[in-house]
C-alpha positions in Angstrom: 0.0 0.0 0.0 1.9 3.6 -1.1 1.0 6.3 0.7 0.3 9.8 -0.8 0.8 12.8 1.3 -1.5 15.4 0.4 0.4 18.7 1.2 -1.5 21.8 2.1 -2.2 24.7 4.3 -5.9 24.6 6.2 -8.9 26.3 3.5 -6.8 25.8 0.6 -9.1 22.8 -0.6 -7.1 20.1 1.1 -10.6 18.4 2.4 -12.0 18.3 -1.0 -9.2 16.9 -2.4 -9.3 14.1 0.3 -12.8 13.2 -0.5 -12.1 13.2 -3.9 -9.3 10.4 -3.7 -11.1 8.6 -1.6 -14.0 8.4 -3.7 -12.1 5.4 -4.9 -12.1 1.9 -3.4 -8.3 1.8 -4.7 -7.6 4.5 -2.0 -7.5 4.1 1.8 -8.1 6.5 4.3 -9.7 8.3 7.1 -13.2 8.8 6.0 -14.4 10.8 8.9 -15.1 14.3 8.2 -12.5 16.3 8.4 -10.2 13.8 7.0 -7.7 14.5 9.9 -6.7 11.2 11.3 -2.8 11.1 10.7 -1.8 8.2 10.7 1.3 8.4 8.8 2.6 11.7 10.5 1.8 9.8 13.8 4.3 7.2 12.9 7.0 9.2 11.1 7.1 11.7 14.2 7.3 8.7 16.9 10.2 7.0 14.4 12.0 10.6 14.7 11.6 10.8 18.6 13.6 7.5 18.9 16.1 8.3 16.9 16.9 12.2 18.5 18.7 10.8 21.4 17.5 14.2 23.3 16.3 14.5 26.5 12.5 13.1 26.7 10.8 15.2 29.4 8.6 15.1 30.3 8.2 11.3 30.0 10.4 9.3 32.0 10.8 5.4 33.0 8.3 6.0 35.9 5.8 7.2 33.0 6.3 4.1 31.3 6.3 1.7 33.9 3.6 3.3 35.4 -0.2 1.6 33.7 -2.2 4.3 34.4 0.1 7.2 33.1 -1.2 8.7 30.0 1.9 10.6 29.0 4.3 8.9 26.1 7.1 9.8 23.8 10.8 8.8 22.9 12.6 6.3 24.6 13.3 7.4 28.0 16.6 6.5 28.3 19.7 7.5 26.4 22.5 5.1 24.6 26.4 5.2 26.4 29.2 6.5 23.9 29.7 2.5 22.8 27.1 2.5 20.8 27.9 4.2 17.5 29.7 1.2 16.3 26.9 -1.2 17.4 24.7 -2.4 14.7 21.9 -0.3 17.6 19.9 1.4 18.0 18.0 1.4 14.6 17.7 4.6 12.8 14.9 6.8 11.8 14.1 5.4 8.9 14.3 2.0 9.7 12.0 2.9 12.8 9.6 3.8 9.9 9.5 1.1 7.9 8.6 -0.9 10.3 5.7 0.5 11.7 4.4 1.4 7.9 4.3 -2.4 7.5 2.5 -3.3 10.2 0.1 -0.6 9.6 -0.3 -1.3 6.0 -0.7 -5.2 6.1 -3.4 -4.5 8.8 -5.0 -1.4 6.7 -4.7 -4.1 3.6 -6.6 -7.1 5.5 -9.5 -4.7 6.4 -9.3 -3.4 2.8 -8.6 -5.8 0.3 -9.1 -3.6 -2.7 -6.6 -0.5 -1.4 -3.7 0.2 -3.1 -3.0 3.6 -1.6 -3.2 5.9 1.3 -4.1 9.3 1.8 -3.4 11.6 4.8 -3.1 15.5 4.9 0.4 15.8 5.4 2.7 18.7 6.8 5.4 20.1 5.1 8.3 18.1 6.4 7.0 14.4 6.0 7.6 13.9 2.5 11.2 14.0 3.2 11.1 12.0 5.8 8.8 9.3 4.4 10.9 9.4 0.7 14.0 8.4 2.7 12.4 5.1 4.3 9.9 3.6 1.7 8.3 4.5 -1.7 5.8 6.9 -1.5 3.9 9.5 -3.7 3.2 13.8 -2.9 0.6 16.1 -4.0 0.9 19.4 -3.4 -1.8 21.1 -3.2 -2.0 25.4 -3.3 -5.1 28.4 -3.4 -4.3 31.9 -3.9 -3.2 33.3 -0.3 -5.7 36.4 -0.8 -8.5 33.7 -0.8 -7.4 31.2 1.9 -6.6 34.4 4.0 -10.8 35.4 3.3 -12.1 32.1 4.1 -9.5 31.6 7.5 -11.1 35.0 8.4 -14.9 33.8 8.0 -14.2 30.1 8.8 -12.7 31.1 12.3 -9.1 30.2 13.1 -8.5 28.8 16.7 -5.0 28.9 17.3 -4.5 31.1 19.9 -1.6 33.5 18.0 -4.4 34.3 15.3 -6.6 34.9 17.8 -5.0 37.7 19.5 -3.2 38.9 16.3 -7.3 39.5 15.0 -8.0 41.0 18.4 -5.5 43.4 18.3 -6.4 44.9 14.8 -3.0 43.3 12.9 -4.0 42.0 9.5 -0.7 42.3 8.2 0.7 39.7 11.1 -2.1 37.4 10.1 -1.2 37.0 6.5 2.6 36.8 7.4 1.5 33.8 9.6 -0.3 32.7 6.8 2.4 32.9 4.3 4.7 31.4 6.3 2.7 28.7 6.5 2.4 28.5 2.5 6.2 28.7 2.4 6.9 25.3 4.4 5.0 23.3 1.5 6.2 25.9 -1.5 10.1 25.3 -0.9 9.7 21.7 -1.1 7.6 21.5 -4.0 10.2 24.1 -5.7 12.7 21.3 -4.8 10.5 18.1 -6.0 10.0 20.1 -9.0 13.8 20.5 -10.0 14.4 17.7 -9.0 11.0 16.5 -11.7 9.7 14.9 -8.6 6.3 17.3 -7.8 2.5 16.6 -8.7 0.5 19.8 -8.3 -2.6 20.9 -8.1 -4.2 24.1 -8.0 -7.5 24.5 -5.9 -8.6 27.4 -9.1 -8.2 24.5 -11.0 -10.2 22.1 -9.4 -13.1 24.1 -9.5 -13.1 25.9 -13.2 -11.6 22.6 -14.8 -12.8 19.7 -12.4 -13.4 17.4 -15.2 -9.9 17.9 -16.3 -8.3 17.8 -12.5 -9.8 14.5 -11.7 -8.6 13.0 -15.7 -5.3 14.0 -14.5 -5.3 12.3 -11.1 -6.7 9.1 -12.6 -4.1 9.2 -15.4 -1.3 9.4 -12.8 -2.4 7.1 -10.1 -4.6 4.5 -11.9 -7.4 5.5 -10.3 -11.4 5.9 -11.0 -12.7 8.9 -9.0 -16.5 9.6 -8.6 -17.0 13.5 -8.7 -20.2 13.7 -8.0 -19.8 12.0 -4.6 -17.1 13.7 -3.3 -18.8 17.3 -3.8 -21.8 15.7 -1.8 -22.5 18.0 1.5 -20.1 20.1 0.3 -21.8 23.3 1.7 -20.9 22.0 5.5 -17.4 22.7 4.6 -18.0 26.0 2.7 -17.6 29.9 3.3 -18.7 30.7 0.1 -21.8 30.9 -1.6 -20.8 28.1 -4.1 -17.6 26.7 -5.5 -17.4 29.2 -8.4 -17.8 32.1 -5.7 -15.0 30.6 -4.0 -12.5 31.3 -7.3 -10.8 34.6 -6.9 -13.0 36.0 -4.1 -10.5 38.8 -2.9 -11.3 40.5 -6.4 -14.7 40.3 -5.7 -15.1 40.6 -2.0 -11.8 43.0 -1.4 -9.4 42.6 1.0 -8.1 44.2 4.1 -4.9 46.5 2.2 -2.6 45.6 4.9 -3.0 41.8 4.5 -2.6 42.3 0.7 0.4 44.4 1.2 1.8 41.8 3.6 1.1 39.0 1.4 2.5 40.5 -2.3 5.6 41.3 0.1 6.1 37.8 1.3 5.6 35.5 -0.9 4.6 37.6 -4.2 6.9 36.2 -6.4 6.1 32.5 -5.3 2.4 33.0 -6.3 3.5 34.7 -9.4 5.4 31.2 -9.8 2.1 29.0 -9.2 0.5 31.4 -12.1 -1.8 33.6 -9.7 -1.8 37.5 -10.6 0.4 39.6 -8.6 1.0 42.6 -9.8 4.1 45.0 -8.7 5.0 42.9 -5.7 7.6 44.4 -3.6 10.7 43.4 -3.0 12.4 42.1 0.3 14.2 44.8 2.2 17.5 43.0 1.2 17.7 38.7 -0.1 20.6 36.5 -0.4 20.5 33.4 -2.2 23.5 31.0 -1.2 24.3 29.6 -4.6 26.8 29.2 -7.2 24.7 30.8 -9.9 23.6 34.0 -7.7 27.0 34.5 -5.4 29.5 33.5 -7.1 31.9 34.9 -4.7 31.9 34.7 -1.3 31.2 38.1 0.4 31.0 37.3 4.1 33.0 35.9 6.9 32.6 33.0 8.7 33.7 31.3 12.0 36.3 28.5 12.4 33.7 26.0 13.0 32.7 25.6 9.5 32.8 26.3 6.0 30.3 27.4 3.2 30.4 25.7 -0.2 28.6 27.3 -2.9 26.3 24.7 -5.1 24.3 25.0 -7.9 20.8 26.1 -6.4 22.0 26.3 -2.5 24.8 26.0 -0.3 26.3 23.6 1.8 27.7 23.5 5.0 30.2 21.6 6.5 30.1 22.2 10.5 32.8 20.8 12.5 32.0 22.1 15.8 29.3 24.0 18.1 29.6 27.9 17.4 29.3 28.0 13.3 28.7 31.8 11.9 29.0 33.9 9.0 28.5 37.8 8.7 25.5 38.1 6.5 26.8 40.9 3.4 24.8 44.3 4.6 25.6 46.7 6.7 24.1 50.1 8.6 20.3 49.8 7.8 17.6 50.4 10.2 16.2 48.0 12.7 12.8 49.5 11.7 13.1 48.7 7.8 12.5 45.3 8.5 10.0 43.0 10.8 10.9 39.6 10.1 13.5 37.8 8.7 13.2 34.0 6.9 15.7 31.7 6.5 15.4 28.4 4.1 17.9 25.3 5.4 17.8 21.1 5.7 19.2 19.4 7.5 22.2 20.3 9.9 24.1 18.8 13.0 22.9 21.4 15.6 19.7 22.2 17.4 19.3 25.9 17.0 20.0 28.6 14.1 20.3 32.6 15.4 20.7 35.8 14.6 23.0 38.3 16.0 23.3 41.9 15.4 25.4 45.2 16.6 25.2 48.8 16.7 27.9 51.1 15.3 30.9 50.6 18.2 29.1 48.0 20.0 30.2 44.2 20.1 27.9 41.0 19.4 26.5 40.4 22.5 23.5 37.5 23.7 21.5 40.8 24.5 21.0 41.6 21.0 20.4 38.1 19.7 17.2 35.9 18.3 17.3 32.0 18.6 15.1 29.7 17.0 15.5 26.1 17.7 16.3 23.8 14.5 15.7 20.1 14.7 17.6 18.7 11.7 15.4 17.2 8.6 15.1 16.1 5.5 12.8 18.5 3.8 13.3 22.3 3.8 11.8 24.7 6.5 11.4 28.1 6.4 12.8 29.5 9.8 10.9 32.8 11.1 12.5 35.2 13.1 10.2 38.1 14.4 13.0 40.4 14.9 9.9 43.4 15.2 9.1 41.3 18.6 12.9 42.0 20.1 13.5 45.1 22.4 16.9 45.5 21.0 16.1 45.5 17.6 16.0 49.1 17.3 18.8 51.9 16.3 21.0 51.5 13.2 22.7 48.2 13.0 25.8 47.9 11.6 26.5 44.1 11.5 24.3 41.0 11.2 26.1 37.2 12.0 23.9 34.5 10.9 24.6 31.4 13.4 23.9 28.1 11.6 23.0 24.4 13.2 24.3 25.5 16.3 24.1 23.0 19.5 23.1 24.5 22.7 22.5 22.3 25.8 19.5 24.3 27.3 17.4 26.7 25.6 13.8 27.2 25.6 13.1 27.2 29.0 13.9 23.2 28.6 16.9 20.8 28.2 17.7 20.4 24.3 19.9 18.2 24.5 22.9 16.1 26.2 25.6 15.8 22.6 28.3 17.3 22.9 29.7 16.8 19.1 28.2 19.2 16.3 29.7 17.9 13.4 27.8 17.2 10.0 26.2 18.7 7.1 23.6 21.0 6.6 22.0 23.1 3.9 21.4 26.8 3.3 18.8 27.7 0.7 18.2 31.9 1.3 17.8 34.6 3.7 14.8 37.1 3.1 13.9 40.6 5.1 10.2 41.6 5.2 8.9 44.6 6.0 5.0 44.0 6.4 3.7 48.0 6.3 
């Protein structure tokens, strides 16, 4: 049984798509609405909690001896230094496979006729999953402008939305929405050079669904019944019908700050998927690490690495702990930019950073951002709010960009017990918004 991992930010059509493929008795999957049972992501994120070799808190031997004790995770223990040249523990991967077979012989006796299944899948699984056992992505994209109109109506719960609505700041609400678009876009940019992507565009489900659903039954062998899936369709809905749902922000209008935020984003990237965008603004500055668009290095970098220069990214050979480089821009103000995003796979450390000075000051933790990094397969896009620090302010002379770092503690929590940081990781961009 392959699975296919459907790839897609909420409202972008990613519950129609599920009923569609599931329409067919060749395709097995949660059918309870809203197609949300992951069990897939359940087991890839289990197989990568055994294989971190991190602290587990908060579950402990005393959680797992203890029957009653609902609370579960990675193996709480940890493996002595004689390990790495015992044939054990198992890694990730393997940890994978062998809970995909389990699951799929039992999915298969229950369901003779199943040759696939389908689960709405976050941005990093495909990686992960590719790496351990054949397997199939769809990625799945709606204009921003009209996911951002339906997540308004629909009504978002997570608690960050919430307050951002409450506080009146539409332009943070469509960066949290494009950054979510970004963690699917860079790895279908990457399946697609690599001739590896199947897309499909919620616009074109709805003004072409004949065509759409000849498509997916020409790639994946499959008979889908139209019809059925669009069956209590309106339960699901915040538009008036599925036509009103096409291009609604021309129609409806959209909050200008939201717009604004979104052309600044991620404009180009929906000028790439063939939605109109028209005079979308540049980042404040963008780097992209490769041999084609730096052909010569312009920063400075720590004694704990190196950077190599590839076609389409960079790579990055750390050898130890404290890995920097200077980024190439100097003595700009804090307030030009509120975010910045950074696009890297993989890496030995735990955390990546920022670090910035003021004319005649030195770097200093003070005036530093840390996001924590756990190393994968698949791309992520790593957000740092710089708008949110106090010491982001003034004219900064210098920026160091601080790459698969290992800290010990950070985050109000143990990270980790290593004390090697050595291995490869990979650099894709940096990017500076400014949202208004």
């Amino acid at each position: 049984m392959t699975p296919i991992m459907l790839c897609g930010q909420g409202r972008s059509g990613t519950t129609a798509l599920m009923k569609l493929f599931s329409s067919s008795e060749l395709v097995f999957s949660d059918r309870e609405y809203p197609y949300e049972k992951r069990y897939l992501t359940y087991f890839a994120k289990l197989s990568e909690l055994l294989a971190r070799r991190d602290p587990t808190e908060p579950f402990e031997v005393p959680n797992l001896l203890d029957f009653n004790d609902r609370t579960f995770g990675g193996f709480p223990w940890t493996y002595s230094d004689g390990y790495p040249d015992a044939p054990w523990p198992p890694g990730k991967s393997d940890w994978l496979n062998m809970f995909w077979s389990g699951f799929a012989r039992l999915a298969a006796t229950l369901n003779p006729s199943a040759r696939y299944y389908i689960e709405k899948a976050p941005g990093w699984l495909p990686g992960f999953v590719r790496k351990a056992l054949p397997c199939e992505t769809v990625y799945l994209f709606r204009d921003l402008r009209d996911v951002y109109l339906s997540s308004q109506l629909w009504g978002r719960t997570d608690a960050e939305y919430l307050r951002l609505e409450s506080e009146d700041k539409t332009g943070e609400q469509a960066h949290m929405l494009a950054y979510e678009f970004m963690q699917s876009y860079e790895n279908y940019a990457a399946d697609r050079r690599a001739g590896d992507a199947y897309l499909v565009r919620y616009e074109d489900s709805i003004s072409d669904a004949p065509g759409t659903v000849k498509r997916i039954e020409e790639r994946f062998g499959l008979r889908l019944d139209l019809e059925r899936s669009r069956r209590d369709w309106a339960g699901h809905a915040t538009s008036s019908s599925l036509s009103a749902s096409v291009g609604r922000w021309q129609k409806e209008g959209i909050d200008e700050r939201a717009h604004r935020a979104f052309l600044t984003c991620v404009g180009r990237e929906l000028q790439d998927l063939g939605y109109a965008v028209e005079d979308a603004p540049a980042p404040v500055f963008e780097f992209h690490f490769s041999s084609e668009c730096m052909p010569e290095a312009s920063f400075a970098e720590s004694p704990d690495g190196h950077l190599y220069l590839e076609s389409n990214q960079a790579r990055v050979e750390i050898s130890d702990a404290g890995y920097w480089l200077t980024l190439p821009i100097e003595n700009f103000d804090a307030e030009s930019i509120d975010h910045i995003w950074i696009s890297v796979a993989q890496g030995p450390g735990n955390v990546c950073s920022l670090y910035w000075r003021r004319p005649g000051e030195s770097f200093s933790e003070a005036e530093s951002f840390h996001v924590e990094h756990q190393p994968s397969e698949s791309w992520r896009v790593l957000d740092f709010p710089l708008n949110q620090h106090p010491e982001w302010r003034g004219k900064i002379e210098e920026v160091r960009l601080h790459l698969f770092n290992l800290y010990q503690n950070g985050f109000g929590r143990r990270l980790s017990f290593r004390a090697e940081c050595r291995g490869t990781g990979y650099l894709r961009w940096l990017r500076a918004i400014k949202l208004s």
